[in-house]
VEXMARBA-946234 format. One line per field, with one value per residue (C-alpha): residue number from 1; residue in one letter; x, y, z. Coordinates in Angstrom, 1 decimal. Layout:
residues N
i: (NUM,...)
aa: (a,...)
xx: (X,...)
yy: (Y,...)
zz: (Z,...)
//
This chain:
residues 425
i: (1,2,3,4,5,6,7,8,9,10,11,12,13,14,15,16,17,18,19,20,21,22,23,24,25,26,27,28,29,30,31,32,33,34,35,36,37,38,39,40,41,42,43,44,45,46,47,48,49,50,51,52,53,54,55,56,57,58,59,60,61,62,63,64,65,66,67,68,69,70,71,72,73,74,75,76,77,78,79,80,81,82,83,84,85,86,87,88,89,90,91,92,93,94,95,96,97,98,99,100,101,102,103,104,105,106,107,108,109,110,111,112,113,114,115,116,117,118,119,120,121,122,123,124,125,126,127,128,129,130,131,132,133,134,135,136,137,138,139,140,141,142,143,144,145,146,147,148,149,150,151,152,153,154,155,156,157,158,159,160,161,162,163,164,165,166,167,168,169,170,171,172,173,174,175,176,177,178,179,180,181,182,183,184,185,186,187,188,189,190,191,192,193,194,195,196,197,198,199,200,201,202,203,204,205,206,207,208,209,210,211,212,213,214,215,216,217,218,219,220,221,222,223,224,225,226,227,228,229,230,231,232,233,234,235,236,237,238,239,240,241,242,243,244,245,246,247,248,249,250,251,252,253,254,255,256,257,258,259,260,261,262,263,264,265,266,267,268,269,270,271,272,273,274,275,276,277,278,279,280,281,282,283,284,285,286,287,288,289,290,291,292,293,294,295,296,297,298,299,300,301,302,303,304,305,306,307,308,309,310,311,312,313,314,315,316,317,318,319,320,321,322,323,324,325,326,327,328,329,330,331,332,333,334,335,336,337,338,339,340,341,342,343,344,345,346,347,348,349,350,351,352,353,354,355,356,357,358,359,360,361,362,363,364,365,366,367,368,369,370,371,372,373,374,375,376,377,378,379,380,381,382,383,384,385,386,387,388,389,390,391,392,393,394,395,396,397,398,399,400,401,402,403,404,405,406,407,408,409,410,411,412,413,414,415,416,417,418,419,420,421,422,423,424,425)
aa: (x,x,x,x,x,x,x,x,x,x,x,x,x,x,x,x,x,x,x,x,x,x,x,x,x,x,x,x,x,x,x,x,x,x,x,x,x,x,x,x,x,x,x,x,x,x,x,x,x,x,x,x,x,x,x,x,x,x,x,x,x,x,x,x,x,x,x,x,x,x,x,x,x,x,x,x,x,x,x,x,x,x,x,x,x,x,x,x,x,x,x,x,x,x,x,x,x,x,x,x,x,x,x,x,x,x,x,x,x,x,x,x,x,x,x,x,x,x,x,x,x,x,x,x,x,x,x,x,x,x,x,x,x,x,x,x,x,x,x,x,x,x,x,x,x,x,x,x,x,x,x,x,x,x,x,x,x,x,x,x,x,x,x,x,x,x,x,x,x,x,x,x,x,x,x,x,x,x,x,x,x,x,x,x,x,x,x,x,x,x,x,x,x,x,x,x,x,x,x,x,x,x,x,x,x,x,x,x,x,x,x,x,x,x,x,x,x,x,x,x,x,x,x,x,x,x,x,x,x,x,x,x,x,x,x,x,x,x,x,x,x,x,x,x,x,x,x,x,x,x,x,x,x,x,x,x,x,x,x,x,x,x,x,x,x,x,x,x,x,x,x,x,x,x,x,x,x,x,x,x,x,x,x,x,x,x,x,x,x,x,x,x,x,x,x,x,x,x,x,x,x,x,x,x,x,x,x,x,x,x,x,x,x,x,x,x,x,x,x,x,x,x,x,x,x,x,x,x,x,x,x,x,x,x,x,x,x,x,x,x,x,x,x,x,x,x,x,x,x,x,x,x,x,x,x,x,x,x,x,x,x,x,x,x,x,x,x,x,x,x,x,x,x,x,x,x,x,x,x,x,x,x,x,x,x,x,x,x,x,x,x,x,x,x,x,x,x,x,x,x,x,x,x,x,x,x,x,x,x,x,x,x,x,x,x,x,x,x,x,x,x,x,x,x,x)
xx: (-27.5,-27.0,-29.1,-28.7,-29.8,-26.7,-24.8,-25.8,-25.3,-21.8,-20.3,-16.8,-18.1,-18.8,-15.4,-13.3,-16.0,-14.7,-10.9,-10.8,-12.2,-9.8,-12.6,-13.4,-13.8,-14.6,-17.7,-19.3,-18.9,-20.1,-23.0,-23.7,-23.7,-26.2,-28.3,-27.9,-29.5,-32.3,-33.6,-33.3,-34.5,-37.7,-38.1,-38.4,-40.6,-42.9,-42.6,-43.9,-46.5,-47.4,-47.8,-48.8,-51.9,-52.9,-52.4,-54.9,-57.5,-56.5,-57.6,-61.2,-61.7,-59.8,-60.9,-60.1,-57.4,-55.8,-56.4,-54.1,-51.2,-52.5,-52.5,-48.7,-47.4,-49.0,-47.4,-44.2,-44.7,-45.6,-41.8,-40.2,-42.4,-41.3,-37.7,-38.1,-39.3,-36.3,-34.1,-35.3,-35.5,-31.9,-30.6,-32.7,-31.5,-27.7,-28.1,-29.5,-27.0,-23.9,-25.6,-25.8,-22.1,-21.2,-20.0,-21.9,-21.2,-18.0,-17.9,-15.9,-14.1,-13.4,-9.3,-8.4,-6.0,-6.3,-6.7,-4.0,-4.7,-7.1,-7.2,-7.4,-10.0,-9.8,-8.5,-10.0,-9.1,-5.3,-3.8,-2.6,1.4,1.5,5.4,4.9,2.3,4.7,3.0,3.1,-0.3,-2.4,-3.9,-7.7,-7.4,-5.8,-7.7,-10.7,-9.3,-8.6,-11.8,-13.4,-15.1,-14.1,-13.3,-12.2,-10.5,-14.0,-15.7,-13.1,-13.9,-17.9,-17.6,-14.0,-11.7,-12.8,-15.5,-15.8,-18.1,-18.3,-18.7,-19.7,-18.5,-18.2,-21.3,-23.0,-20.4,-22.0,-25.9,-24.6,-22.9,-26.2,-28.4,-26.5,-26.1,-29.9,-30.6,-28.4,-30.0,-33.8,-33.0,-31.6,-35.1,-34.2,-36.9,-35.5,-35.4,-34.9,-34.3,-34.4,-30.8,-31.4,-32.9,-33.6,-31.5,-32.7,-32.4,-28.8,-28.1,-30.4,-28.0,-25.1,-23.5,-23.6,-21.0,-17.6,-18.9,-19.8,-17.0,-17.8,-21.2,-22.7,-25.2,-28.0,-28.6,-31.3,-33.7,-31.5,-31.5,-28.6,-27.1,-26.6,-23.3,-25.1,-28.2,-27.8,-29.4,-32.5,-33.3,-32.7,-34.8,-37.4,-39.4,-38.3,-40.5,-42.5,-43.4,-43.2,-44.5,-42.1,-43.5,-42.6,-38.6,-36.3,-37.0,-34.2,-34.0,-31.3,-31.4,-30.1,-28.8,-26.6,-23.8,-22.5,-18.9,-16.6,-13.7,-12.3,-9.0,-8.1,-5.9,-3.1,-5.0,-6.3,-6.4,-6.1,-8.6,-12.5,-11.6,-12.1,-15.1,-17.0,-20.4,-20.7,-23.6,-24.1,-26.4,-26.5,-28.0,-30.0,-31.7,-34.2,-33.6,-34.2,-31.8,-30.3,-30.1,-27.9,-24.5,-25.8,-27.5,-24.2,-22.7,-25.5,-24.3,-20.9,-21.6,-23.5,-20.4,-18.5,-20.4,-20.9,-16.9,-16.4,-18.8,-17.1,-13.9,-12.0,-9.0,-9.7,-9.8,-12.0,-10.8,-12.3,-11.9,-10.3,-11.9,-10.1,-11.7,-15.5,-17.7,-19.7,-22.3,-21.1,-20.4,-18.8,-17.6,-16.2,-14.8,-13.9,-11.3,-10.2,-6.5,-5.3,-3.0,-1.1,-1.3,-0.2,-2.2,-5.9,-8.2,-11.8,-14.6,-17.5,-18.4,-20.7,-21.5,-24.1,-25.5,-27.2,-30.0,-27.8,-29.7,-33.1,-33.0,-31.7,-34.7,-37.0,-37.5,-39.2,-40.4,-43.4,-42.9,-46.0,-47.1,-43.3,-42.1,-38.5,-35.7,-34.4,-31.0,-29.8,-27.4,-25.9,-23.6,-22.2,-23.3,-21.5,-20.1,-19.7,-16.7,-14.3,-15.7,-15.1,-11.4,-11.2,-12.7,-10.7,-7.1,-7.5,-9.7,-7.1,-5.6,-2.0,-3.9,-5.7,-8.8,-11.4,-12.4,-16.0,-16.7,-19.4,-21.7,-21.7,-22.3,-26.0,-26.3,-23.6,-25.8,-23.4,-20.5,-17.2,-14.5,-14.1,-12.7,-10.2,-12.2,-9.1,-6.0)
yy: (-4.4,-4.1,-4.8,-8.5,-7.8,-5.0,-8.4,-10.6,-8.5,-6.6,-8.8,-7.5,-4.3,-5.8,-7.5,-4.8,-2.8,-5.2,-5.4,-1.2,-2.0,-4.7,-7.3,-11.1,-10.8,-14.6,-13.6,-12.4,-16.1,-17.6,-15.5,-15.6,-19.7,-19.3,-16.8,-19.2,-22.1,-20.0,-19.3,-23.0,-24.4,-21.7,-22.9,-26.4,-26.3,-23.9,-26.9,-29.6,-27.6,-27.2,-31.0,-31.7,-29.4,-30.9,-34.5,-33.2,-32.9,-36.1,-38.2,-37.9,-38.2,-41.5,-45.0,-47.4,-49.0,-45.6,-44.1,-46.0,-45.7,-41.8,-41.8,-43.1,-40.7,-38.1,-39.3,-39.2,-35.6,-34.9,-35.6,-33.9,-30.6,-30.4,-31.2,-28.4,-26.2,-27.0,-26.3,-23.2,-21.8,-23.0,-21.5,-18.2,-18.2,-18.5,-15.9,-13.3,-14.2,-13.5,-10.3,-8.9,-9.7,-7.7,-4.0,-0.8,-0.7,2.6,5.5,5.3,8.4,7.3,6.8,3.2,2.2,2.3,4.6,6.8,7.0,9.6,12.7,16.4,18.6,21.7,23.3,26.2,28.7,29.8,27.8,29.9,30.4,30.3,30.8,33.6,34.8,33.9,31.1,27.2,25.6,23.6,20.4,19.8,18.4,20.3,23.5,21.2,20.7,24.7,25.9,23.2,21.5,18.1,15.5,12.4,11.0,10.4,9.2,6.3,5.7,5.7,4.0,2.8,4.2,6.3,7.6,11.4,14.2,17.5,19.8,23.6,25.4,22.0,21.1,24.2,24.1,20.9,22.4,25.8,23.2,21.1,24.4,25.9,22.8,22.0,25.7,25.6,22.1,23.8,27.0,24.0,22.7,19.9,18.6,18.3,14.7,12.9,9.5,5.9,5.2,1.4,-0.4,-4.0,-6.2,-5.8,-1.7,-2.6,-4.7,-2.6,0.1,-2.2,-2.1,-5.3,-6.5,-5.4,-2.7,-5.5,-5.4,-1.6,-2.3,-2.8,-5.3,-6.2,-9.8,-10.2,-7.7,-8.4,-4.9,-2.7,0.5,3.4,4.5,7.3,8.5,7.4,4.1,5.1,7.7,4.9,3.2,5.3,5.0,0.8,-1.1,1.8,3.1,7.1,9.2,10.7,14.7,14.2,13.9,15.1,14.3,15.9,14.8,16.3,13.7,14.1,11.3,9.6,7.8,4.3,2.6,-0.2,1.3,-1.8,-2.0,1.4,0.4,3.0,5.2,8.6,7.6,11.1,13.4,13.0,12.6,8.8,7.7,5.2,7.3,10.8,12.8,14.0,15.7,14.3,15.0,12.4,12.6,10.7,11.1,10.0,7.6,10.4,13.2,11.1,12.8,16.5,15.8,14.2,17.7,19.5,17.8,18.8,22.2,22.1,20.7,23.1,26.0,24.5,24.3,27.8,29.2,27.8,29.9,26.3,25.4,22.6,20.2,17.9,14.8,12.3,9.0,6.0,2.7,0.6,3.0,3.7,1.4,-1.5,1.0,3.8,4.4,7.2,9.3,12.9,13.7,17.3,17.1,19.9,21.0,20.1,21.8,19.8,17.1,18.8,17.4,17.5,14.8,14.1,16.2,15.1,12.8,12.6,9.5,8.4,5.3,5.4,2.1,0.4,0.8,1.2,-2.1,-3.7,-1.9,-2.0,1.1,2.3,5.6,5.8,7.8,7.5,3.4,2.8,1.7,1.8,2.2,5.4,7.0,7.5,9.9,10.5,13.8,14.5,17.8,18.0,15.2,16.8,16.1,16.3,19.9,20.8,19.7,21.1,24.9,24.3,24.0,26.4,29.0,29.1,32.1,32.5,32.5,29.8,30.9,30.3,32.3,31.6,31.4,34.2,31.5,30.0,32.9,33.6,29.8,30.3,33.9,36.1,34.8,35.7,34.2,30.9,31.6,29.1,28.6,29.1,31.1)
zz: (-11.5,-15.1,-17.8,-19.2,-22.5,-22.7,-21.2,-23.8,-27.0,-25.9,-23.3,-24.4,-22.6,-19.4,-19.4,-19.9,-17.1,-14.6,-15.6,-15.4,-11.7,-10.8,-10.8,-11.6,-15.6,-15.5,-13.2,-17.3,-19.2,-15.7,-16.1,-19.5,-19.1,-16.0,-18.3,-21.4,-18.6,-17.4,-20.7,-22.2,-18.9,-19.0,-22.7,-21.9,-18.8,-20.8,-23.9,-21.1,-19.6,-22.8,-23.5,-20.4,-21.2,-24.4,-22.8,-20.0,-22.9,-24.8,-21.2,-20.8,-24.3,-24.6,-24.7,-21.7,-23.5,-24.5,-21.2,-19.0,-21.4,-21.5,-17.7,-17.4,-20.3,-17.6,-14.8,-16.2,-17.8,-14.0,-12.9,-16.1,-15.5,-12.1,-12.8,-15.6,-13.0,-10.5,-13.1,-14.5,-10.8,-10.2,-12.9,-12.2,-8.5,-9.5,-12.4,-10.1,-7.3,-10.3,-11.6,-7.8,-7.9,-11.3,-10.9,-12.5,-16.4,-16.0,-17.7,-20.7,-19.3,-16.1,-15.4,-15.2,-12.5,-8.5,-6.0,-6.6,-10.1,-10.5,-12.5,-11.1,-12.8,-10.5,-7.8,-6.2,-3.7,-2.2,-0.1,2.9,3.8,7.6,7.6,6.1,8.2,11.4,13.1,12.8,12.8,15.1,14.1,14.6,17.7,19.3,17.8,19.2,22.7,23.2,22.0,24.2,20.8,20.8,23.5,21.9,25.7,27.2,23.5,23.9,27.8,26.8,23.1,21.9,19.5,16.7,18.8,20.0,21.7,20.2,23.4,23.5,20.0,18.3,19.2,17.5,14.5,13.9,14.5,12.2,9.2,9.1,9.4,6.4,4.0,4.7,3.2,0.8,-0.9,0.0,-1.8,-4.8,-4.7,-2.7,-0.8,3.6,4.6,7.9,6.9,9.0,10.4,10.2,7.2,5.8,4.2,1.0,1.1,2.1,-1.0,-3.5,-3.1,-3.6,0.3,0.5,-1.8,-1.7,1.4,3.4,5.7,6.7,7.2,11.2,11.4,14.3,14.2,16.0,14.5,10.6,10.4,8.9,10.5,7.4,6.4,4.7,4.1,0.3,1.3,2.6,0.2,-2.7,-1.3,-0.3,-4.0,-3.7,-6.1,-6.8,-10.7,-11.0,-13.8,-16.3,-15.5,-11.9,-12.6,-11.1,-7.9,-5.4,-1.8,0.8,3.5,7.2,9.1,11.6,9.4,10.6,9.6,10.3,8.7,8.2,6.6,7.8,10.9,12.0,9.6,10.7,14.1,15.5,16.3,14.0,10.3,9.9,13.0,13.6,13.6,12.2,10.5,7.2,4.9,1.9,-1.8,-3.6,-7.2,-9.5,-12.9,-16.6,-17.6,-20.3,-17.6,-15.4,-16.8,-16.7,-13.3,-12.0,-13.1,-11.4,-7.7,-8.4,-9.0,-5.7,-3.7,-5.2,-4.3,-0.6,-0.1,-1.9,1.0,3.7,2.1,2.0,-0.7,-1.9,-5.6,-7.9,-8.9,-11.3,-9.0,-11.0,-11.8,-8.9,-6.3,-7.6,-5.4,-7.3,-7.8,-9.5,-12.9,-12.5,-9.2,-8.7,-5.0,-4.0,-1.2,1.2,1.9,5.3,6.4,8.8,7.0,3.8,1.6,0.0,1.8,0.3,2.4,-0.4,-3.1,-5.7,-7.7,-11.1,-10.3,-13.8,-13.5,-11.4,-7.6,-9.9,-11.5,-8.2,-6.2,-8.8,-9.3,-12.5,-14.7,-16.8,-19.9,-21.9,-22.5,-21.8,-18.4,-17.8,-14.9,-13.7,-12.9,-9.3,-8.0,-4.8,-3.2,0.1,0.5,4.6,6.2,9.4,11.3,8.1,7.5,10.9,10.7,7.6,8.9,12.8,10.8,7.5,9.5,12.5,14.2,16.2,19.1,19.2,17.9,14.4,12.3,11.0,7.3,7.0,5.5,9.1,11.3,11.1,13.0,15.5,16.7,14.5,15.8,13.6,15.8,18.0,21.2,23.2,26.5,28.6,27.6)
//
């Protein structure tokens, strides 16, 4: 959540926050009139309590005459202290419940607009000609199906659509890919984590999945317990209502885990082959920082995205994701998508997003920098979400044959293998 003092003194900022994100703006005045009501209704219960304390003294002291008019000013300050109190917990109630609602503060840099509206900042690596080298290419599936990797037939018989086994090679691509990223964010000076795959409601809302993310999100009623759909979740909330010390920051977690997703809305999208699952895994990068190394930090998990794609010798480009597409908890989010190319175009393999205070105030989350106690930044990266790389690797590594080429990064975890052999000719 934001902060409410920022709220109060520059509303104008929040307003045009939430128009760049294609939000209620009227949600601001309806929570600056619910704050306005906490804080007189607080003031006046505090006022009665107040009186109702000094009239507490006034009684025993008072002569039988005064006492009984005493007694029923007291009864009556009875009711009004308890109506105060009604209405300053009212009030409170529906100003938290509007400032859960309210988006991250965005980056003044950010590119207003929708989805399609973002900005390219890079492209790296060469995009290979296949006409020229003689051969049309495979798509991921069916790269999948002759190497024996992926079975996506017998996921729907066992789970439904948007389900799939990865089988022999696929199976290890996915060991060798988690292997690598793992040792890539260790060497970083990330500290390994194998985090809970179902979490509480409130770890779910902290990190801000419960708002307009709802409709992605699986949920066990029974048990009111959330299934991930990333590791982001539990590592936010891993330091939940805790206060750290100043000299311990950054703290840098790469967290492994089974990823869960509706993908609702996404109908007669992607339905072929693994890019867009119910269920995948990912390793994914998490950070604590001071609230003025957020931006550089934010930089920091690029540069380790970039690096991971680079290694796994993939073209691919950073864009600078536009206001309409952020997530309510991001202030700012860079995604690095890989050329496909069957489907001729770049498609987003990770993501990296500042969270600034937003998860720390909603989690409680707090640093101690000398006598002063404060919220921190959070930050999140996708270092591998795993089938997208594989699809990515299958249909840009790809030989005439048939065959994959391993990245060299990979090949120490797949026992030195360089190629990917179909498993029938």
């Amino acid at each position: 959540m934001i902060d409410l003092r920022l709220l109060r003194e520059d509303p104008d900022r929040v307003r045009a926050s939430q128009r760049a994100r294609g939000e209620d703006v009227a949600l601001v005045d309806a929570l600056l009139s619910a704050d306005e009501r906490r804080r007189s209704s607080g003031v006046r219960f505090d006022e009665l309590r107040n009186e109702q304390k000094q009239l507490g003294k006034l009684i025993p002291k008072a002569s039988a005459d005064e006492k009984a008019e005493l007694l029923k000013q007291a009864e009556q300050l009875k009711a009004d202290v308890k109506s105060a109190d009604a209405e300053r917990d009212a009030a409170d109630a529906e100003t938290q419940e509007l400032l859960l609602r309210l988006g991250n503060l965005v980056h003044p840099d950010v590119p207003v607009g929708g989805e399609e509206d973002f900005v390219t900042l890079e492209t790296h690596g060469t995009i290979r000609d296949f006409g020229a080298e003689g051969f049309e290419p495979k798509d991921h599936l069916e790269l999948g199906q002759l190497l024996g990797a992926i079975d996506v037939e017998r996921g729907a018989k066992v789970s439904g659509s948007r389900f799939y086994f990865l089988t022999g090679v696929g199976a290890l691509l996915e060991l060798a890919l988690v292997n690598a990223a793992i040792a890539q964010a260790t060497e970083a000076g990330f500290t390994p984590m194998l985090t809970p795959a179902l979490v509480r409601p409130q770890s779910m809302a902290g990190t801000g999945f419960l708002g307009q993310a709802a409709q992605d999100v699986y949920h066990l009623d029974n048990d009111d317990l959330y299934l991930v759909g990333t590791s982001e979740v539990a590592l936010a909330a891993y330091h939940m209502d805790e206060i750290i010390d100043a000299e311990r920051l950054p703290l840098r977690y790469a967290g492994f885990s089974p990823c869960f997703r509706r993908e609702a809305g996404s109908h007669g999208k992607d339905t072929k082959g693994i890019f867009r699952v119910h269920q995948f895994d990912k390793v994914e990068m998490f950070s604590y920082v001071a609230p003025e190394d957020s931006e550089a930090e934010h930089q920091r998990l690029l540069a380790w995205e970039k690096q991971w794609l680079t290694s796994l010798e993939l073209p691919f480009r950073v864009i600078d994701v536009a206001t309409g597409d952020l997530g309510s908890s991001a202030a700012r989010k860079f995604d690095c998508e890989a050329w496909i190319p069957t489907q001729g175009k770049y498609r987003e393999l990770t993501s990296t997003s500042d969270c600034t205070e937003f998860q720390s105030r909603r989690l409680s989350i707090r640093v101690r920098d000398g006598k002063q106690i404060k919220p921190l930044a959070t930050l999140n990266g996708t270092l591998c979400a795993v089938p997208r790389t594989i699809v990515a690797i299958l249909e840009n590594h790809q030989l005439p044959d048939g065959s994959v080429r391993v990245p060299e990064v990979l090949r120490p975890y797949l026992g030195g293998r360089e190629v990917l052999e179909p498993v029938s000719r």
